[in-house]
N, C-alpha and C positions, 0 to 999 in steps of 0.2 A: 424551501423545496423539500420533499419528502422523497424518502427511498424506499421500495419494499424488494426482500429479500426472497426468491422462492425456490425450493427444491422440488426437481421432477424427476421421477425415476425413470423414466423414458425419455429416449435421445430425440427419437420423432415427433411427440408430443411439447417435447422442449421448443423446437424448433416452428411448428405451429403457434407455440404460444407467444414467441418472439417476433413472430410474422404481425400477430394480433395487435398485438403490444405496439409493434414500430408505426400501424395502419391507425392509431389516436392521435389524435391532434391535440390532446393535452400532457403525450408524455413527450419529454425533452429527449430522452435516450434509451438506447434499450442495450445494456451489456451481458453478456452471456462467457459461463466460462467453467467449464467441467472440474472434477475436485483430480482429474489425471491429469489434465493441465497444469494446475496450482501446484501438485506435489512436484510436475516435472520443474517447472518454472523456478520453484522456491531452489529449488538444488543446482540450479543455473543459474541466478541472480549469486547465490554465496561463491561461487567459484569466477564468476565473471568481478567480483572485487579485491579477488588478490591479487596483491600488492599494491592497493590503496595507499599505505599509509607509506609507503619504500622512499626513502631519499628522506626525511622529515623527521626530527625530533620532537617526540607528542610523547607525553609522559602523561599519567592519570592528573598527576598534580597539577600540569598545565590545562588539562581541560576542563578538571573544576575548577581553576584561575576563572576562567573565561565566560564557563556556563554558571558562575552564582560570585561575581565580583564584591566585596566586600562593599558596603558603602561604611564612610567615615561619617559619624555623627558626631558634631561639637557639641550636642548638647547634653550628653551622657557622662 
């Protein structure tokens, strides 16, 4: 599956093209999403995870335990 990316400097022009887009029968999806959305979003996802890690003992140590576990080679 292929993706393509397009930037339109018009909101109405976006939205006709989105129209066009959704009316193919070879495209699977049509996502649409302004960069004042994104900036908002991004600043609301960081704030919507605090206190993710509360109650837990997570040290750097233990997550590179986990994320690159040593393997033991007898043959070394």
């Amino acid at each position: 599956m292929e993706q393509i990316l397009i930037t339109v400097k018009d909101k109405k022009k976006a939205k006709v093209l989105l129209e066009l887009l959704a009316a193919l029968d070879f495209v699977d999806s049509v996502n649409a999403s302004s960069s004042e959305e994104m900036t908002e979003g991004e600043s609301a996802d960081f704030f919507a995870l605090a206190g993710l890690w509360a109650g837990r003992d997570i040290t750097l140590e233990t997550i590179r335990q986990q994320a690159w576990p040593r393997q033991h080679n007898d043959t070394v």
